[in-house]
C-alpha positions in Angstrom: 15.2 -17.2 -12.3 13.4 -17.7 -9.1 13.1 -14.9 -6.7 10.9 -14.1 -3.5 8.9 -11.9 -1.7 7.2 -11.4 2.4 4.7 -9.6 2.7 4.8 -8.9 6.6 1.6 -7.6 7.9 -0.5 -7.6 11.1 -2.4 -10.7 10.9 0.0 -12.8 8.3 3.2 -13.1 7.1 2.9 -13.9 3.5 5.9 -15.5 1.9 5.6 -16.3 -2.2 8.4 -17.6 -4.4 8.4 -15.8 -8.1 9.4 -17.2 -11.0 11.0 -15.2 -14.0 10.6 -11.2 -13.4 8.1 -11.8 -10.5 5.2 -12.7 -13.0 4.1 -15.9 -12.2 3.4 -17.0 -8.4 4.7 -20.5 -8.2 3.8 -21.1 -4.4 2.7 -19.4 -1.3 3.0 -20.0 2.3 1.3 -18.3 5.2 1.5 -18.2 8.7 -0.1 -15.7 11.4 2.2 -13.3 12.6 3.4 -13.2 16.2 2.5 -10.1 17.8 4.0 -10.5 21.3 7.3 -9.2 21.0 9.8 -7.8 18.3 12.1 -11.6 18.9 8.8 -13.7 17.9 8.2 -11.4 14.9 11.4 -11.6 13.5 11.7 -16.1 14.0 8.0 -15.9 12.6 10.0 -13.9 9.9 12.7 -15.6 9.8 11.0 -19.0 9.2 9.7 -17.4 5.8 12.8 -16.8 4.7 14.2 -20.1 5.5 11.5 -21.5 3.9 11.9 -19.5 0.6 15.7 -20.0 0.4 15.1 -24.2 0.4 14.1 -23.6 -3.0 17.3 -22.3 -4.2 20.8 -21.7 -2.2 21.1 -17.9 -2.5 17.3 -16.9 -3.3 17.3 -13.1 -3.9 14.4 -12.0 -1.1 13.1 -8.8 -0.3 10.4 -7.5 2.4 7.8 -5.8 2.7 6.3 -3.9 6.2 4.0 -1.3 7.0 5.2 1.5 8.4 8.1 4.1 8.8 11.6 3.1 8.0 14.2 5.4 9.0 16.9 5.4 5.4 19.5 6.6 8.1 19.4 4.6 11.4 16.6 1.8 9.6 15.1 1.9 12.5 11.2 0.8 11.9 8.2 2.9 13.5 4.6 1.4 12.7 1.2 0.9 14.3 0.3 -3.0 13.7 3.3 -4.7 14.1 5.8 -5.1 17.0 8.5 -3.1 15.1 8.8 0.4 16.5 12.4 1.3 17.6 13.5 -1.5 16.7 15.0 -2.3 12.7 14.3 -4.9 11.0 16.5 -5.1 8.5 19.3 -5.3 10.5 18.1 -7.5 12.6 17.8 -9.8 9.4 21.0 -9.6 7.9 22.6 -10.2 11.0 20.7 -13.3 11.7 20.6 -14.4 7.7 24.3 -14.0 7.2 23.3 -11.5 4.2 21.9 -8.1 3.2 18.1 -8.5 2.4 16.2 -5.3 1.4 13.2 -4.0 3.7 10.7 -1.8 1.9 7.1 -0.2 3.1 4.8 -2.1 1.9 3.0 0.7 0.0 6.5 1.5 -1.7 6.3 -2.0 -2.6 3.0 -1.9 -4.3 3.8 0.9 -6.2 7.3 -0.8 -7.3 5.3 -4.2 -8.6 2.8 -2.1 -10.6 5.9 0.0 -12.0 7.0 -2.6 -13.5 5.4 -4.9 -15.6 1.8 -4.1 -13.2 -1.0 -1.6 -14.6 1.4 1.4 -14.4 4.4 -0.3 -16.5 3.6 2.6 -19.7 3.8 5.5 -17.4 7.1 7.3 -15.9 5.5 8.4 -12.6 3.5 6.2 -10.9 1.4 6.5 -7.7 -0.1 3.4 -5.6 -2.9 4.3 -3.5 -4.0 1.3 -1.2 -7.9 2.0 -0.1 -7.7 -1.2 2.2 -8.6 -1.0 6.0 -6.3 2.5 5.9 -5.1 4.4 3.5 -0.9 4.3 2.2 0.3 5.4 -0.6 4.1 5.1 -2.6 5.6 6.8 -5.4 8.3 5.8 -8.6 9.9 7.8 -10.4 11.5 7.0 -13.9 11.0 3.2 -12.5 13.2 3.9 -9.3 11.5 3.8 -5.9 11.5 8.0 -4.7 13.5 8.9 -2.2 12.4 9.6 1.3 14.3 11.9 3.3 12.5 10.8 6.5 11.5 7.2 5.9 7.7 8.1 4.8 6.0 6.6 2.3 3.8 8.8 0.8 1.3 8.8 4.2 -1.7 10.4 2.3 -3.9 8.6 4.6 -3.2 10.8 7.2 -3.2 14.0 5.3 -6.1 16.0 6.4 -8.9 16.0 4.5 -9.9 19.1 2.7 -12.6 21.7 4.6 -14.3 21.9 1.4 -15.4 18.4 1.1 -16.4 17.9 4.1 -19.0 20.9 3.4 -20.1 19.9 0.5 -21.8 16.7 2.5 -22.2 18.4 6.0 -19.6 16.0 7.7 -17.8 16.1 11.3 -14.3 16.2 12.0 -13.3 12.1 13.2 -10.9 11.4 15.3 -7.9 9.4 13.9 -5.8 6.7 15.9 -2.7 8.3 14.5 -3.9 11.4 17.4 -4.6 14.1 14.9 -8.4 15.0 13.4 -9.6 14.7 10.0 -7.5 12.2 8.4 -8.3 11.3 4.8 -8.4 7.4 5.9 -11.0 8.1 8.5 -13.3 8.3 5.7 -12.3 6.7 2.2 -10.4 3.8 3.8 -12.6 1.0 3.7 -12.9 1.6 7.7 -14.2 5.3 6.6 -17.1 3.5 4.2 -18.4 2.0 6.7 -18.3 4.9 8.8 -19.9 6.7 6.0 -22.5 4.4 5.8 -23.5 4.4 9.4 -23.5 8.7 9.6 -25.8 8.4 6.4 -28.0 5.3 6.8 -28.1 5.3 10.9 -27.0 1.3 10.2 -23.7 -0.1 11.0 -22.7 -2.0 7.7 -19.4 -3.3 6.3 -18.2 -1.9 3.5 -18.9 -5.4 1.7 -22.3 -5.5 2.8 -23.5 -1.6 1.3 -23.2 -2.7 -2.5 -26.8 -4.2 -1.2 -28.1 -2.0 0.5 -31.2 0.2 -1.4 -29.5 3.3 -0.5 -26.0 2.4 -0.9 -25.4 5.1 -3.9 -26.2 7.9 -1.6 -22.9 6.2 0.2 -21.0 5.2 -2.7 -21.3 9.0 -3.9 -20.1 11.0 -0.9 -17.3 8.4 -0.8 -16.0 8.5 -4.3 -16.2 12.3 -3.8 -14.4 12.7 -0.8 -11.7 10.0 -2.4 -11.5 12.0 -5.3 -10.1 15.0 -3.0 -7.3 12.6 -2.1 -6.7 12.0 -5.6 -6.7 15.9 -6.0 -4.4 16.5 -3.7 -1.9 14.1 -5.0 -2.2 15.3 -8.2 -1.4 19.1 -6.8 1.1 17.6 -4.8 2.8 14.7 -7.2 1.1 15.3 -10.8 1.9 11.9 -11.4 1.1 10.0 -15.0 -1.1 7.4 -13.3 -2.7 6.8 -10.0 -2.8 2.5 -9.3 -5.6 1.8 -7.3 -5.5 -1.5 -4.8 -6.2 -2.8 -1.1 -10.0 -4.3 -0.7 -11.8 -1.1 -2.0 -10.6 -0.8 -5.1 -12.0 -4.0 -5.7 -16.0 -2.5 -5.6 -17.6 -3.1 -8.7 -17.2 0.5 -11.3 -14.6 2.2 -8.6 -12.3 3.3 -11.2 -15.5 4.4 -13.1 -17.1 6.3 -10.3 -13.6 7.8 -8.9 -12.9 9.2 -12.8 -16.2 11.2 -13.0 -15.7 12.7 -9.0 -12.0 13.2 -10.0 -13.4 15.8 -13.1 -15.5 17.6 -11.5 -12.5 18.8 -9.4 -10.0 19.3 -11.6 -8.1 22.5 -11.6 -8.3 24.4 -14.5 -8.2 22.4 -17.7 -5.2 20.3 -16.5 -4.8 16.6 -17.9 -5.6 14.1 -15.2 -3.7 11.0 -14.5 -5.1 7.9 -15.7 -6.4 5.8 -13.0 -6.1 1.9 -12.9 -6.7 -1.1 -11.1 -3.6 -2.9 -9.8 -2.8 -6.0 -12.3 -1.0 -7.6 -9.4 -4.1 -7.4 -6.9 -3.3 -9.2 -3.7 0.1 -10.1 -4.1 1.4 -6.8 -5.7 3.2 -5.5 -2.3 5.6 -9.1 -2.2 6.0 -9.0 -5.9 7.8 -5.5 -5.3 9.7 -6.5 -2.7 11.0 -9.9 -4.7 11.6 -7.4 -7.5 13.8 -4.8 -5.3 15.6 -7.7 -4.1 16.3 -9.5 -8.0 17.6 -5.9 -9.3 19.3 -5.8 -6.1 21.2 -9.4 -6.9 21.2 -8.4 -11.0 23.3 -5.4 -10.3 25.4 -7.1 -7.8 26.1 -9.9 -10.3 26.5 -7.3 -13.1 29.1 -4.7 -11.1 
């Protein structure tokens, strides 16, 4: 069975069609997204959609969008698209003729690597996207959690702890979100750079430190201060296994480097969760959406 997901973000809108359970991408189409108003958005959208359903009358499609969606009003709130107060999921099914589910993009990853992705042996499952922020979503027992508020699990703009921030001498950064400190200020891979410039007095991006003759000094202060974010989720979550994706994870012996930090913070003698690389990479946040959308049509069809 065919199924498909969007991936809207704030330089594309990512459309792939799915074949079976969302294993195997059979095609992909891209197009930048309009940024000018909410109406251009949503036909940009809208044109993905279109596109996916001339493959099959009836496609089951799902989305995926950064930001806040409200599970009461589903109105949207977010930084990098032209969404906030505005919903667009009901903006879709009123212009598609039919229901089509919205889900944070994060939420999305999370779901994909739940299910049949590097997290498919565990019960509780964290995603944690290191990409130019930091997001983060959660399943439970295979469902997607529920949010009372709409939230994701925003660990990128959880503060980051006092202590590791002494332990290397660092400042407080600002954050665009308006608060100070926030976790993706500096393990985002926004934050390595910024790491790299307070330690190395060079501006580098992150892609360009794995070079660089001191870039373990970097890569040591940054998979320390990432393993308090995995610390906290832990205290916060204790989930079975943390799925790492977005651009940073891709860094040669992450997952290596982020399991030693991660031990030497542990509390007590508790178990840690496994850590793992998405299996889904890139194209994990549409596969979860094209997966939320085929349960979506399964249980219909089923009920």
């Amino acid at each position: 069975m065919l199924c498909g997901g969007i991936d809207l973000g704030g330089t594309k809108i990512e459309a792939r069609l799915f074949e079976g359970d969302a294993v195997l991408t059979v095609e992909t189409r891209r197009i930048p997204t309009p940024k000018n108003s909410f109406a251009d958005m949503m036909a940009g959208l809208e044109e993905q959609v279109r596109w996916l359903e001339g493959h099959a009358p009836g496609l089951p499609v799902g989305v995926a969008i950064p930001g806040i969606i409200d599970p009461v009003t589903q109105e949207n709130f977010a930084s990098n698209i032209p969404a906030t107060g505005h919903s667009v999921g009901v903006t879709l099914a009123q212009d598609m003729g039919r229901a089509i589910p919205v889900v944070n993009d994060c939420m999305a990853f999370a779901f994909s690597e739940a299910h049949g992705g590097a997290g498919a042996e565990f019960h509780s499952v964290m995603g944690l996207v290191l990409g130019t922020g930091v997001g983060g979503g959660f399943c439970l027992g295979s469902r997607l959690a529920y949010r009372h508020a709409g939230l994701a699990v925003e660990v990128g703009h959880v503060g980051i702890s006092a202590r590791a921030l002494a332990r290397h001498g660092l400042p407080l950064w600002n954050c665009g979100c308006g608060r100070v400190a926030c976790m993706e200020n500096y393990i985002s891979g926004t934050g390595l750079a910024r790491l790299a410039e307070w330690k190395l007095g060079e501006k580098l991006a992150a892609r360009d430190l794995e070079t660089h003759p001191r870039a373990q000094e970097v890569l040591a202060i940054w998979a320390d201060l990432t393993a308090d974010c995995l610390d906290t989720i832990q205290l916060l979550l204790d989930p079975d296994c943390i799925v790492l994706g977005g651009g940073v994870s891709n860094m040669p012996g992450a997952v290596e480097r982020l399991q030693a930090a991660f031990g030497g913070l542990r509390l007590g003698s508790v178990r840690l969760p496994a850590l793992r690389t998405a299996l889904h990479g890139d194209s994990s946040g549409a596969r979860g959406a094209a997966l939320v959308a085929k349960m979506k049509t399964d249980s219909a069809k089923g009920a």
